[in-house]
C-alpha positions in Angstrom: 15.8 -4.7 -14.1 14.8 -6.3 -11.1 12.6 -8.7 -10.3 11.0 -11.8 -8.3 7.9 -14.0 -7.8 5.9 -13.5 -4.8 4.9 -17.5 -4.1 1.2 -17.8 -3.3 -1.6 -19.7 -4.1 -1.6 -18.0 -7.7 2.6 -16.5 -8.0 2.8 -13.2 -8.8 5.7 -11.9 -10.8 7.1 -8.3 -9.7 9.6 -6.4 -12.2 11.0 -3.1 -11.2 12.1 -1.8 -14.5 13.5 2.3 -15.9 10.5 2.6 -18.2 7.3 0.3 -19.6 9.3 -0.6 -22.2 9.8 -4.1 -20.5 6.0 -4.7 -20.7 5.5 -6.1 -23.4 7.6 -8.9 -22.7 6.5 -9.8 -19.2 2.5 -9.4 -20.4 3.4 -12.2 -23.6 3.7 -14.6 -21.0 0.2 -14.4 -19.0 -1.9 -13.2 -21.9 -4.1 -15.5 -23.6 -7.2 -13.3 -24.7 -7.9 -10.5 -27.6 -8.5 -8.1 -25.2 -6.6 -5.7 -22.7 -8.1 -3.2 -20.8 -6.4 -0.6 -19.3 -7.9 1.5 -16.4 -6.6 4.5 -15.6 -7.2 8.2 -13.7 -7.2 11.5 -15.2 -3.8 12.1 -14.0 -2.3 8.7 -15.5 -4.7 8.6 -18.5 -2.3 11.7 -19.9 0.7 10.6 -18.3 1.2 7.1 -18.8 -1.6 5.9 -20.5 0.0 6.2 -24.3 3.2 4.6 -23.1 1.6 1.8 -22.0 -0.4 1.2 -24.9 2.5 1.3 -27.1 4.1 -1.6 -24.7 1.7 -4.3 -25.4 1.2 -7.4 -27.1 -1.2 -7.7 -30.2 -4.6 -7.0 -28.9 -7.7 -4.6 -28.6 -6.9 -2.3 -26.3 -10.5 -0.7 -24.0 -9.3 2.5 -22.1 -11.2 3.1 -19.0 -11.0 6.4 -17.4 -12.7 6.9 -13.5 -12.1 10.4 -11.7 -9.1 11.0 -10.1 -9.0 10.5 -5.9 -10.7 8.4 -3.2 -14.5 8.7 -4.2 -13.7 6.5 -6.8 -13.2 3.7 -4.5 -17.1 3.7 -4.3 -19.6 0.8 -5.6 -21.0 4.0 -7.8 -17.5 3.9 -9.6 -17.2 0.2 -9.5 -20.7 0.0 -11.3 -19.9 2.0 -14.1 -16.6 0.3 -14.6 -18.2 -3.4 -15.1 -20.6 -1.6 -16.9 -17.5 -0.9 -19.7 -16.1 -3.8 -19.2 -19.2 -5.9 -20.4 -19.7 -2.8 -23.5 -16.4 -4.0 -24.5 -17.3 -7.3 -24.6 -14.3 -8.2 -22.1 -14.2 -12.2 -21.2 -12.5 -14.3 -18.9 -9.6 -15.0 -20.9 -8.9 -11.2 -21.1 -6.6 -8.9 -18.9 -7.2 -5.7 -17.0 -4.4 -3.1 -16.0 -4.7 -1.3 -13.2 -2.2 1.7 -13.9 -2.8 4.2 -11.2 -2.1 5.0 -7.5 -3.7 3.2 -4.4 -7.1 4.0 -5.5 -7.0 2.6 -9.0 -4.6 -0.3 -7.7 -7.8 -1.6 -4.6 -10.8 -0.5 -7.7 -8.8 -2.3 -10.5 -8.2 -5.1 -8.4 -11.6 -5.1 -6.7 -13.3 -5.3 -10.7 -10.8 -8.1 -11.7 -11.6 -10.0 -9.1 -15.6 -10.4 -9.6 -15.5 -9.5 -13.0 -17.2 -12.8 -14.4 -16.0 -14.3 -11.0 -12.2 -12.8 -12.2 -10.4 -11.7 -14.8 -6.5 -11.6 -14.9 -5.2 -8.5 -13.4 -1.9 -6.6 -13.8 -1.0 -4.2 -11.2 0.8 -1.0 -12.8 1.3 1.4 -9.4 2.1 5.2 -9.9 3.1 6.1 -7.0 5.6 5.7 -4.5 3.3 4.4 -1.5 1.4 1.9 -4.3 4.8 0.6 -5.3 6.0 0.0 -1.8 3.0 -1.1 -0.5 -0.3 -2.2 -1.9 1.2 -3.1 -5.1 1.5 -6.9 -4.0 -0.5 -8.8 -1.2 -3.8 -9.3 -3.2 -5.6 -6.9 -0.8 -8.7 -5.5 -2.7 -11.1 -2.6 -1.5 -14.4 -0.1 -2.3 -15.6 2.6 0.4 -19.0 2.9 1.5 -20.8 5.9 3.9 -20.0 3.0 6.6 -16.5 3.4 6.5 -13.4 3.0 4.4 -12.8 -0.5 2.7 -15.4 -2.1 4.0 -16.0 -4.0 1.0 -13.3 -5.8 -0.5 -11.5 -9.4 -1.6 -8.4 -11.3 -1.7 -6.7 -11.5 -5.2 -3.6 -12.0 -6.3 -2.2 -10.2 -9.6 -0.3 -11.9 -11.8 2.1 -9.3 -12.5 3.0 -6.3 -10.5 4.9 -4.1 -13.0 6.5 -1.1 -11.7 8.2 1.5 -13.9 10.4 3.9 -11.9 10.1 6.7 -14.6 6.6 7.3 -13.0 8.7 8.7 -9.6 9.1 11.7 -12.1 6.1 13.2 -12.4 5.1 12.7 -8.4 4.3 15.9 -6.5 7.0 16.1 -3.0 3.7 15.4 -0.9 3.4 12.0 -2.8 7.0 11.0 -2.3 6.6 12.1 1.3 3.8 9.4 1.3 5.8 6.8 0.1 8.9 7.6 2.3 6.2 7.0 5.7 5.8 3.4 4.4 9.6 2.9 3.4 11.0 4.0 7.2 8.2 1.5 8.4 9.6 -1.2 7.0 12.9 0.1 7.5 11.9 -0.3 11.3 10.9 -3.6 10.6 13.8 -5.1 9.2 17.3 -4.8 9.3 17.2 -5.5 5.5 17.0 -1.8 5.1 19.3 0.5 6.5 19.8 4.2 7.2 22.0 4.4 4.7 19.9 2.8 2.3 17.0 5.5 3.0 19.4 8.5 2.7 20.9 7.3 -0.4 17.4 7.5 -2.5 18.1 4.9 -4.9 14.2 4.1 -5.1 14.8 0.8 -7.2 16.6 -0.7 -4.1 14.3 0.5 -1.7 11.3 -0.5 -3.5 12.7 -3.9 -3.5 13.3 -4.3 0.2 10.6 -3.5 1.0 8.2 -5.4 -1.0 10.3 -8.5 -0.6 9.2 -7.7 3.4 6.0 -7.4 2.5 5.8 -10.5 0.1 7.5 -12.8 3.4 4.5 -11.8 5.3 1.8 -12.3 2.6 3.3 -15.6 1.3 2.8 -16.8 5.5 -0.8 -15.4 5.5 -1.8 -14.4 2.6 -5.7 -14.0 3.6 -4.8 -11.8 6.6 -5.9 -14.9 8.8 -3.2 -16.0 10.8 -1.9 -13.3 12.5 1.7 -13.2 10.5 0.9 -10.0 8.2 0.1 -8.0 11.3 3.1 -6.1 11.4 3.3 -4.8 8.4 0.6 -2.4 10.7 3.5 -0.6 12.3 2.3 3.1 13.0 -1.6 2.7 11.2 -3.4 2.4 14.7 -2.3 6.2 15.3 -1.8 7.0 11.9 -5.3 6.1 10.6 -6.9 8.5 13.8 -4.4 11.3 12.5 -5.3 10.5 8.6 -9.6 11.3 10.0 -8.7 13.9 12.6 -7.1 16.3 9.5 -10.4 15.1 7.6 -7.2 13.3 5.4 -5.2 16.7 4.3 -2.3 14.6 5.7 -1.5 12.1 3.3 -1.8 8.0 4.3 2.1 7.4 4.6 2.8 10.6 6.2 0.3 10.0 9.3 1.9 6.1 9.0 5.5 7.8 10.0 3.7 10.4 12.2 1.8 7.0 14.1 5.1 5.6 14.3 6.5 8.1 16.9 3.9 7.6 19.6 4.6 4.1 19.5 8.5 4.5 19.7 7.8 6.0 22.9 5.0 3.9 23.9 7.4 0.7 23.1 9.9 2.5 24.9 7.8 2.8 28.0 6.7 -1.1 28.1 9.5 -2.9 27.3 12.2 0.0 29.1 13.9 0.7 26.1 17.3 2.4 26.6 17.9 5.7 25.2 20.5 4.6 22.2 18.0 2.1 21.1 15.3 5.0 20.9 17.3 7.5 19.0 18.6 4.5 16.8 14.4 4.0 15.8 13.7 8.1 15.7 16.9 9.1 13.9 15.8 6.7 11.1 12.0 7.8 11.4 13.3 11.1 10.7 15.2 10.4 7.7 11.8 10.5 5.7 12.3 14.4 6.1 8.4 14.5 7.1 6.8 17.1 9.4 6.2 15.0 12.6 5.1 17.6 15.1 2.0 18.2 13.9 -0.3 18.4 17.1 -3.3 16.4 17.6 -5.9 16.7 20.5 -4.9 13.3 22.1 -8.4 12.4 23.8 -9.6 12.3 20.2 -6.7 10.5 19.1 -7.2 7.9 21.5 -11.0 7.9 21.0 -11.0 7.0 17.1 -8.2 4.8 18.1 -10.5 2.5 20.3 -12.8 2.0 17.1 -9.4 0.8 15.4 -10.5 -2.5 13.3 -7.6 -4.2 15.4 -9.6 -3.8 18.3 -10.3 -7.3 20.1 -12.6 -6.6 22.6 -11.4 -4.6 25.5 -7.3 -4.3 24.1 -6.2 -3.2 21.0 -3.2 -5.5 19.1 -0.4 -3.0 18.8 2.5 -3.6 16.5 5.5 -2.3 19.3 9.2 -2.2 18.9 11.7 -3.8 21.0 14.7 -2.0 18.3 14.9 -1.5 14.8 14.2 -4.8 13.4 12.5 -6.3 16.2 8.5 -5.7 16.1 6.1 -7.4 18.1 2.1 -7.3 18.8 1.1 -6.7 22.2 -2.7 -6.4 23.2 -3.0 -2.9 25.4 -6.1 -1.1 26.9 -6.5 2.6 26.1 -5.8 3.1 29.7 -2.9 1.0 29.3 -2.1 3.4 26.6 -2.8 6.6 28.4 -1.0 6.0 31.2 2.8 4.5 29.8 2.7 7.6 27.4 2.1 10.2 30.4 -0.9 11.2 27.9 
């Protein structure tokens, strides 16, 4: 087992265990209601769902099952789920567990939050990318026909639980998804190494790069002060590529694929020599994921002028100045256009 506290305004525990067997002894320490309920997918309603129940503490136990994939991250969705919650009879002394990928991870969250103004709320992620990433940080998110997350909140679980048995049962396009997020964090810090990726020993990886991620969050944990910024690395492109294959790429795949352009774009403001640029590629590579897909690049840079890190006329991009060393620098498109040759 592995395992520390994330220190913000409510600490969050993280354990990293082989199984859910650990559970039951990490949710006897936050519980104090009668009731737990457990929301889940399709997928992880008939994979996990009985091995979780069989992990808790004395309690009545409310199984609620949404439809697998994104267009459950929709007020529709969100409305039916409260709607169980108060058939149930859940209160405010009760506990929800979100035990799914991304999706359940921002809906669960995004219920326990308002949820008679919040409910205690375990995180359970599935998934590679959702135990690397969204996991911790308190982010919280629905979709609307306006765009994705545009409604969302700030809340903190109080346990982020991750059993690594789940990695078993993950397609190789969902473990492609996760490695896009570990080689960004990899290029973040020097914590994580290129041996470290090629090695595949997911517990330690997971734990880098969460503990990465928790440093940023416990600096800024509403997103306001500028320090959890970088943990953007390759989303400005990547989010343009995720819309212009109408998402067949997966989110962590387009984050690696982002991540080139701005290798070379870093490369191009700050004169990067070419050691230090194959040092950043070769461990971009090591994810094993298909980075030459082509993209029509006036498009790319179209969508990526709407980017929601656009401040006025620049757009904050998280650079590179090596592996390790990441910086924002506000560019123009044309700023953009012309240090990539584009």
């Amino acid at each position: 087992m592995k395992s520390f506290t994330v220190k913000t305004a409510v600490k969050s525990e993280v354990i990293i265990e082989k199984n859910f067997s650990g559970l039951l002894g990490a949710i006897k320490k936050i519980f104090r209601g009668k009731k737990i309920v457990i929301l889940c997918d399709d997928n992880t309603m008939l994979l996990f769902f009985s091995a979780v129940k069989d992990n808790l503490p004395s309690a009545t136990v409310c199984p609620v099952y949404v439809n697998a994939g994104e267009k459950s991250k929709s007020v529709e969705t969100y409305a039916k789920v409260i709607q169980d919650l108060s058939k149930y009879g859940v209160t405010r002394n009760d506990l929800l567990i979100a035990l799914g990928g991304g999706v359940i991870g921002d809906l669960g969250g995004f219920v326990a939050s308002t949820y008679l103004r919040g409910i205690d709320l375990i995180q359970c992620p599935t998934t590679l990318l959702s135990m690397v990433d969204s996991s911790i940080g308190g982010k919280t998110a629905l979709n609307t026909n306006s765009g994705k997350n545009i409604i969302g909140t700030f809340y903190q679980p109080k346990l982020t639980y991750i059993a690594l048995c789940a990695l078993d049962f993950l397609p190789e396009r969902e473990i492609k998804s996760g490695m896009g997020e570990i080689v960004k964090c990899a290029l973040l810090s020097n914590e994580i190494t290129l041996e470290d990726i090629e090695s595949g020993r997911y517990e330690d990886l997971i734990m880098k790069c969460l503990r990465l991620k928790a440093n940023k969050v416990e600096k800024d944990e509403r997103d306001e002060k500028g320090e959890r910024i970088i943990l953007n690395l390759g989303h400005t492109f990547g989010h343009a590529m995720e819309k212009l294959s109408d998402f067949s790429i997966s989110h962590g795949e387009c984050v690696a694929m982002g991540i080139l352009p701005i290798i070379d774009l870093s490369a191009a403001v700050f004169g990067l020599s070419t050691e230090t640029v194959n040092e950043m590629k070769e461990v971009l590579y090591a994810a094993k994921i298909n980075l030459n897909r082509s993209f029509d690049r006036a498009e790319l840079l179209k969508r990526i002028a709407f980017d929601k890190k656009n401040d006025g006329e620049k757009i904050n991009f998280v650079l590179l100045k090596g592996k390790g060393k990441p910086c924002v620098l506000p560019l123009t498109i044309a700023e953009v256009k012309e240090a990539l040759k584009w």
